[in-house]
TIVEX-428051 format. One record per residue (C-alpha): residue in three letters; residue number from 1; x, y, z. Coordinates in Angstrom, 3 decimals, always signed. Last residue first. Layout:
BEGIN
{resn ala resi NUM u X v Y w Z};
...
This chain:
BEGIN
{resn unk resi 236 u -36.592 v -24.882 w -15.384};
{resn unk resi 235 u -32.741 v -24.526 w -15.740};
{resn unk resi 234 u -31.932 v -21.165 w -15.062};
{resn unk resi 233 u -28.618 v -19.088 w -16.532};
{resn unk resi 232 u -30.393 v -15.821 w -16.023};
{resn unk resi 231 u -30.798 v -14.209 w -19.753};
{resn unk resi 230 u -34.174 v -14.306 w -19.902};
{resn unk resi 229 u -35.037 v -13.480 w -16.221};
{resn unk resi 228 u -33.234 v -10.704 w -16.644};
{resn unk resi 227 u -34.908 v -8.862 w -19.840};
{resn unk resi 226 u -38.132 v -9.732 w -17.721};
{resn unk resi 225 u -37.543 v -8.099 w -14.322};
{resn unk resi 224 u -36.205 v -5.112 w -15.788};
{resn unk resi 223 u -39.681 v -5.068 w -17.629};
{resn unk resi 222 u -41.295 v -5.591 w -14.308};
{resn unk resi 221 u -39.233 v -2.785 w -12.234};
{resn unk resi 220 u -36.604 v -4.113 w -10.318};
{resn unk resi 219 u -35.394 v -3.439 w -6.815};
{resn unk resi 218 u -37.390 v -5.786 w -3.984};
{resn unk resi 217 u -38.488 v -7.921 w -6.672};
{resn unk resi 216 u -35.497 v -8.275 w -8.338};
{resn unk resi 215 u -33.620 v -9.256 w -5.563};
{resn unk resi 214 u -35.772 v -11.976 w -4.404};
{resn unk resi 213 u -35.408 v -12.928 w -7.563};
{resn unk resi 212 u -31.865 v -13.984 w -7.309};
{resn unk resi 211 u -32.192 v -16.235 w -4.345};
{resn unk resi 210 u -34.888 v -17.921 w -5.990};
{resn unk resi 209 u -32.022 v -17.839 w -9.170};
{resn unk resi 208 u -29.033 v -19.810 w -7.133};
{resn unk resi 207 u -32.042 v -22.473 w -5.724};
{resn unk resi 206 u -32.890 v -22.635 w -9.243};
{resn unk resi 205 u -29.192 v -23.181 w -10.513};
{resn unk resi 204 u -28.584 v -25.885 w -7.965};
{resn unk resi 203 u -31.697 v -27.933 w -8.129};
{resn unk resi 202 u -31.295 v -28.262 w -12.174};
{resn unk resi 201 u -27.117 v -28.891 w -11.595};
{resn unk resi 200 u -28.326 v -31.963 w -9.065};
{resn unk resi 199 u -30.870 v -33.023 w -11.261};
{resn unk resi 198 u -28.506 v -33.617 w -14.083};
{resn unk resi 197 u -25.503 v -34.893 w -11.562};
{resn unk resi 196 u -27.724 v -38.027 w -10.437};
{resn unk resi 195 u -26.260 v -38.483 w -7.576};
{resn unk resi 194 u -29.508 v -39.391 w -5.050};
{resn unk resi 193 u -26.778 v -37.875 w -2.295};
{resn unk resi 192 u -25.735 v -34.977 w -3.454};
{resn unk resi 191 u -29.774 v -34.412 w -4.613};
{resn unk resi 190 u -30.621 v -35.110 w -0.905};
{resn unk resi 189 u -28.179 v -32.569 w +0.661};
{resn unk resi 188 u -29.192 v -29.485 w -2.036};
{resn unk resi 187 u -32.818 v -30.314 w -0.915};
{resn unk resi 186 u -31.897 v -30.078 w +2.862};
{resn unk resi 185 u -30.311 v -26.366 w +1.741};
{resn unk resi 184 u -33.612 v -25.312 w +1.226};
{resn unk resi 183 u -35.443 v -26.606 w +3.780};
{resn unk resi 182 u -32.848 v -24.848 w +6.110};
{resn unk resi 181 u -33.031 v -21.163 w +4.625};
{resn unk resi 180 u -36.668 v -21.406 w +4.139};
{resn unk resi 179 u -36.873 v -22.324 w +8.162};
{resn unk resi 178 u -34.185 v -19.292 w +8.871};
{resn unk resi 177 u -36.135 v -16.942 w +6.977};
{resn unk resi 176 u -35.085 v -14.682 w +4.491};
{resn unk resi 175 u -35.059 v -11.348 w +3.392};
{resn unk resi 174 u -32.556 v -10.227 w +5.552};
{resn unk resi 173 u -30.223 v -12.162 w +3.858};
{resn unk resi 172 u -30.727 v -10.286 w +0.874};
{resn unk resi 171 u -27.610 v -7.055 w +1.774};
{resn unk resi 170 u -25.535 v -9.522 w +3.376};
{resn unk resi 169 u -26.001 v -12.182 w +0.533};
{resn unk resi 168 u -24.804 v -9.396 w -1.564};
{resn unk resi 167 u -21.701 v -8.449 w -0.150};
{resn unk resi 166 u -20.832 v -12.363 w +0.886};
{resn unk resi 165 u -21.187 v -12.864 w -2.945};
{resn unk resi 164 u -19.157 v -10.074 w -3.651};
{resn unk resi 163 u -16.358 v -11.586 w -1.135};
{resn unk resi 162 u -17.139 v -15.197 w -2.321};
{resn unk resi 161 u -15.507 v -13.999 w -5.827};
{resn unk resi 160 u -12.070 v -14.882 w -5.630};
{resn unk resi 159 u -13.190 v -17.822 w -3.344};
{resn unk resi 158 u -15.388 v -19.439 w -6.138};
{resn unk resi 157 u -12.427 v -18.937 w -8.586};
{resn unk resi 156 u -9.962 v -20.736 w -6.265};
{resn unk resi 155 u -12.799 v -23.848 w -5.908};
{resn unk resi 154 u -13.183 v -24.423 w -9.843};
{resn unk resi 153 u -9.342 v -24.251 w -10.207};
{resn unk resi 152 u -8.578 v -27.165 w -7.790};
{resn unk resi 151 u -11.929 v -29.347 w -8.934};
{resn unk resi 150 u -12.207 v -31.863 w -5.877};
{resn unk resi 149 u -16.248 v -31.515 w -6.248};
{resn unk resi 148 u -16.040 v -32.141 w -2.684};
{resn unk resi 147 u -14.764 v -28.936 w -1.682};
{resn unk resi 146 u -16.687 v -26.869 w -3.885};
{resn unk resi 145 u -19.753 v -28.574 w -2.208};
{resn unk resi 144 u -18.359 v -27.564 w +0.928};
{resn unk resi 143 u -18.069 v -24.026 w +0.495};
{resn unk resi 142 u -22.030 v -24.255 w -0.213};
{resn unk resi 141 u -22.451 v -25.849 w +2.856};
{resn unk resi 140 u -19.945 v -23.417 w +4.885};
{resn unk resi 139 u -21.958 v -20.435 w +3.071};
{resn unk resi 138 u -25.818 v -21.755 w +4.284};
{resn unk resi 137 u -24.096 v -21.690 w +7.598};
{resn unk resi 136 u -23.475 v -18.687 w +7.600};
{resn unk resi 135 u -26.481 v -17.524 w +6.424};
{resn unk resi 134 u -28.058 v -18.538 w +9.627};
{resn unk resi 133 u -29.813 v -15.610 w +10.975};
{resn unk resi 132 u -31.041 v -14.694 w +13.715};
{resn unk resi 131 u -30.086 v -16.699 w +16.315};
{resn unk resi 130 u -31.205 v -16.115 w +20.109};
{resn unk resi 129 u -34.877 v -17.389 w +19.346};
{resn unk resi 128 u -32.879 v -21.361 w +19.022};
{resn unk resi 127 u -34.943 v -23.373 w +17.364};
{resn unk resi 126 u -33.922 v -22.855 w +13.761};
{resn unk resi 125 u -30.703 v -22.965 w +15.037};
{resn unk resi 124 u -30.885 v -27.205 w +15.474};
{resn unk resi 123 u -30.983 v -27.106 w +11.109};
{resn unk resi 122 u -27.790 v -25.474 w +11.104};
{resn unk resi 121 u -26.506 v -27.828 w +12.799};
{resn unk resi 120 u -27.563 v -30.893 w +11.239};
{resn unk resi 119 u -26.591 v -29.259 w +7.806};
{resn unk resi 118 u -23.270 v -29.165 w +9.144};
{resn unk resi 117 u -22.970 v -32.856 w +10.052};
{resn unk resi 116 u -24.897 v -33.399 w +7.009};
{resn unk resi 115 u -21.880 v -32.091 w +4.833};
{resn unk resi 114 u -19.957 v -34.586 w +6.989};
{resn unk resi 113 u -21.720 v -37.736 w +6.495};
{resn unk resi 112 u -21.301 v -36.743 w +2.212};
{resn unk resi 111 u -17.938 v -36.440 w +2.942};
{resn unk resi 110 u -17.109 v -39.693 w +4.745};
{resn unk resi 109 u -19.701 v -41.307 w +1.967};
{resn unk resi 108 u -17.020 v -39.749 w -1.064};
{resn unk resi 107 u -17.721 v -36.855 w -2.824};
{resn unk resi 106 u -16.994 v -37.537 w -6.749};
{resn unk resi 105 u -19.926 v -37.846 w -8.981};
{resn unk resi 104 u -22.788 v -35.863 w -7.006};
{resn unk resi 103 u -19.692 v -33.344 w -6.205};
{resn unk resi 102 u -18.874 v -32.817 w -9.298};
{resn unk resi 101 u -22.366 v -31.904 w -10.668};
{resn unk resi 100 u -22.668 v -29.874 w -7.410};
{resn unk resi 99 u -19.815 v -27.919 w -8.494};
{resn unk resi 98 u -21.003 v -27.506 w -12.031};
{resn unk resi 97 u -24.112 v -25.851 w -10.897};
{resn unk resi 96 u -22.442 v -23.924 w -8.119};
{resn unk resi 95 u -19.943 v -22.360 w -10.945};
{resn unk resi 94 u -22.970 v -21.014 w -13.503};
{resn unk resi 93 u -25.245 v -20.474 w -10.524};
{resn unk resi 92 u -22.625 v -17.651 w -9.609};
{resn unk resi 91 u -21.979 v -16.599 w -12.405};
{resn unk resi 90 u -25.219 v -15.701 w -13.437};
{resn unk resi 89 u -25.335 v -14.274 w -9.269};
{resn unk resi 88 u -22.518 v -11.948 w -9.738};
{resn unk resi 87 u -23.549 v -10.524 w -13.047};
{resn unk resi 86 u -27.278 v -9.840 w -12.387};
{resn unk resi 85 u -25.798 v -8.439 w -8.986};
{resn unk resi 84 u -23.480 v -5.788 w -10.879};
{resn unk resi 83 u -26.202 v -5.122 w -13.596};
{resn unk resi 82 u -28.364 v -4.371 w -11.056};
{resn unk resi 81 u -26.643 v -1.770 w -9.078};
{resn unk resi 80 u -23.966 v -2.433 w -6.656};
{resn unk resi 79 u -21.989 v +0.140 w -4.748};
{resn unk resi 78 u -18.105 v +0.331 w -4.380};
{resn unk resi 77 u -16.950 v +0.991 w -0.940};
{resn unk resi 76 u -15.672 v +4.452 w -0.834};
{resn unk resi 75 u -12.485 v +6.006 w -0.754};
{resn unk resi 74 u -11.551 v +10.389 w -0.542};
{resn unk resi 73 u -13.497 v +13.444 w -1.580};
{resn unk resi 72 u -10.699 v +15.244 w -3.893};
{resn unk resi 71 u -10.759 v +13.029 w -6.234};
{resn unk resi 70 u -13.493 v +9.767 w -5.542};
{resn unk resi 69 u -11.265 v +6.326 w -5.427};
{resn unk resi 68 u -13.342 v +3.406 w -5.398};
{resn unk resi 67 u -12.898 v -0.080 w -3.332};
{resn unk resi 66 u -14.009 v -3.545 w -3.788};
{resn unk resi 65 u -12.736 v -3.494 w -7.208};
{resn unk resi 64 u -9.677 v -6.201 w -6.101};
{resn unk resi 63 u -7.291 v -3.427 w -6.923};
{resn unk resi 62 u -9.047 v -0.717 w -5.125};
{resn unk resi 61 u -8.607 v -3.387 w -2.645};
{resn unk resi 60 u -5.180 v -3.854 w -2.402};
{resn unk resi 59 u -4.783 v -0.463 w -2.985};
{resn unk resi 58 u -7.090 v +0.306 w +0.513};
{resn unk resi 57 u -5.104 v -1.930 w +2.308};
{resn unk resi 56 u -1.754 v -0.133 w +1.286};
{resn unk resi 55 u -3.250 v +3.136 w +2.218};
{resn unk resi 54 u -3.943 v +1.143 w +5.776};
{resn unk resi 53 u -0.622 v -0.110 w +5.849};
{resn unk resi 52 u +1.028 v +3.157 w +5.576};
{resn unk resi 51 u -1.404 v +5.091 w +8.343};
{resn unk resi 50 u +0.102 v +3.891 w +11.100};
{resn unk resi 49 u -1.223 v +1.543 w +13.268};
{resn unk resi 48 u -3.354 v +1.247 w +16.603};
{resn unk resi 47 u -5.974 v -1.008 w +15.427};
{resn unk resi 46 u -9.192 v +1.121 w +16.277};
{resn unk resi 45 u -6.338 v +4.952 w +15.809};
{resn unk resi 44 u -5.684 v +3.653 w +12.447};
{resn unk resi 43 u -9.349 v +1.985 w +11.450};
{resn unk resi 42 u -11.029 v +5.741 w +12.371};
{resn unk resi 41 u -8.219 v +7.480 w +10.887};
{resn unk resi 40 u -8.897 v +5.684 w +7.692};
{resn unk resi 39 u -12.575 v +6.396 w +7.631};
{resn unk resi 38 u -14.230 v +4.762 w +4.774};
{resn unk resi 37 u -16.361 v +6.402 w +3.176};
{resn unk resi 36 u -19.940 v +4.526 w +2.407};
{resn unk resi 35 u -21.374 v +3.867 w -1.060};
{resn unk resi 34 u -21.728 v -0.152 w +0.190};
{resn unk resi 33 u -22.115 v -0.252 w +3.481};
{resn unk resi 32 u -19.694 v +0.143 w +6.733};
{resn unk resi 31 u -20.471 v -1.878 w +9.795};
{resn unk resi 30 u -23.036 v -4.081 w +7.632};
{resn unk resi 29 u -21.311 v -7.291 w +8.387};
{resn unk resi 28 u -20.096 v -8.042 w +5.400};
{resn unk resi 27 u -18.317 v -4.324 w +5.129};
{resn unk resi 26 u -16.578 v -4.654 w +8.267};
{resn unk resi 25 u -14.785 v -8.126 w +7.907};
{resn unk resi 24 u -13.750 v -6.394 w +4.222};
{resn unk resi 23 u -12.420 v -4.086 w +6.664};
{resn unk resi 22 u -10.811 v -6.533 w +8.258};
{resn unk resi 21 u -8.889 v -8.173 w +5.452};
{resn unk resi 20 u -7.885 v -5.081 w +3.899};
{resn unk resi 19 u -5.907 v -4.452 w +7.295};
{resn unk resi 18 u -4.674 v -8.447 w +7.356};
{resn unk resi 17 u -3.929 v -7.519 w +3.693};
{resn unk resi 16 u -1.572 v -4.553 w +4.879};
{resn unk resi 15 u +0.219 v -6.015 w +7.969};
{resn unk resi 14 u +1.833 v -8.841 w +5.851};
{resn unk resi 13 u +4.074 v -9.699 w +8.595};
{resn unk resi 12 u +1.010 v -11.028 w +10.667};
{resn unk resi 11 u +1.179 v -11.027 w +14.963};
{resn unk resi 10 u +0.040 v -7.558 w +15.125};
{resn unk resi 9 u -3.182 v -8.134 w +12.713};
{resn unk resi 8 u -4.189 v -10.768 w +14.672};
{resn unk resi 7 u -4.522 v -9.125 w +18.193};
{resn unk resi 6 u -6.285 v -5.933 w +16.483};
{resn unk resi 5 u -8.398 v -8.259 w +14.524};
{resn unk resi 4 u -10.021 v -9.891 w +17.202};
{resn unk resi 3 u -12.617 v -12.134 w +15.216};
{resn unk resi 2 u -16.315 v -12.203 w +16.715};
{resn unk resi 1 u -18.065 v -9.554 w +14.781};
């Protein structure tokens, strides 16, 4: 984890969702996992605070579903089972899919340069023994697309849920490799810029479901896998 969040947090006024902030920082990066307690001692006496804006923290995200109250035993970070990650990814393809649409229609060349930019890269990594994963730059091309498909709403519902998808990519991402991880996202670039919007929703929502299976392989039994794949929102 690169951030400072002890220097950050003491320069904010809103103390409390800097706090909820970093242990959301904790949680993505595997620090604490999902079903785990969290330790509010442990993040008061780490960021020297009192214990106020940590309670506050952990309401703010009680509130946001990330956290669970447990009488008498304390918080935990909520846990995912299937139905959780069958409902995060379907809505997930559902809002790339018509973001890529957009974008195919409305990014502009300057944009399109720039998405490649990143792509370029992330694509120099693959090289490099010393990185291990690149998921993160899988997430600043996908955050991109939003961006160019220059749909206001569309791109504040993608962040109110990039938390649970950051969640669950952290808990795949092992699963890939950095070279699938780069050819993939090199076919999201050349449908952008072939724009024909069709294609680009059908090479959206299957590059959302591959992603998806790989779940379901790893924790679903075959007739699990079956009633899913029916309902995922795939175009084949």
């Amino acid at each position: 984890m690169t951030t400072n969040y002890k220097n950050l947090i003491l320069k904010k006024k809103s103390l409390s969702f800097e706090v909820s902030q970093y242990i959301k920082s904790l949680i993505i990066d595997g620090q604490i996992k999902p079903g785990d307690q969290i330790n509010i001692k442990q993040i008061m006496t780490y960021l020297e605070i009192s214990q106020t804006p940590v309670r506050e923290a952990i309401q703010h995200l009680m509130g946001e579903n990330v956290v669970i109250s447990i009488r008498n035993k304390g918080y935990y970070v909520k846990e995912y089972n299937e139905n959780d990650i069958f409902e995060i990814y379907s809505l997930r393809a559902m809002l790339e899919a018509f973001a890529i649409r957009l974008a195919t229609q409305r990014a502009s060349q300057n944009e399109i340069d720039e998405m490649e930019s990143i792509y370029k890269r992330m694509k120099k990594k693959l090289q490099d023994d010393s990185v291990i994963s690149i998921t993160d730059d899988s997430t600043k091309i996908h955050d991109f697309i939003f961006k160019m498909s220059k749909h206001e709403r569309l791109i504040q519902v993608n962040e109110e849920i990039s938390f649970q998808v950051a969640v669950v990519n952290s808990i795949l991402g092992t699963k890939y490799t950095k070279k699938r991880e780069v050819e993939e996202h090199k076919e999201l670039i050349e449908v952008i810029k072939n724009g024909n919007p069709d294609e680009a929703e059908k090479v959206m929502r299957n590059h959302i479901y591959r992603s998806y299976k790989n779940f379901l392989k790893e924790h679903s039994n075959k007739n699990v896998i079956e009633e899913i794949n029916a309902l995922f929102p795939v175009i084949k």
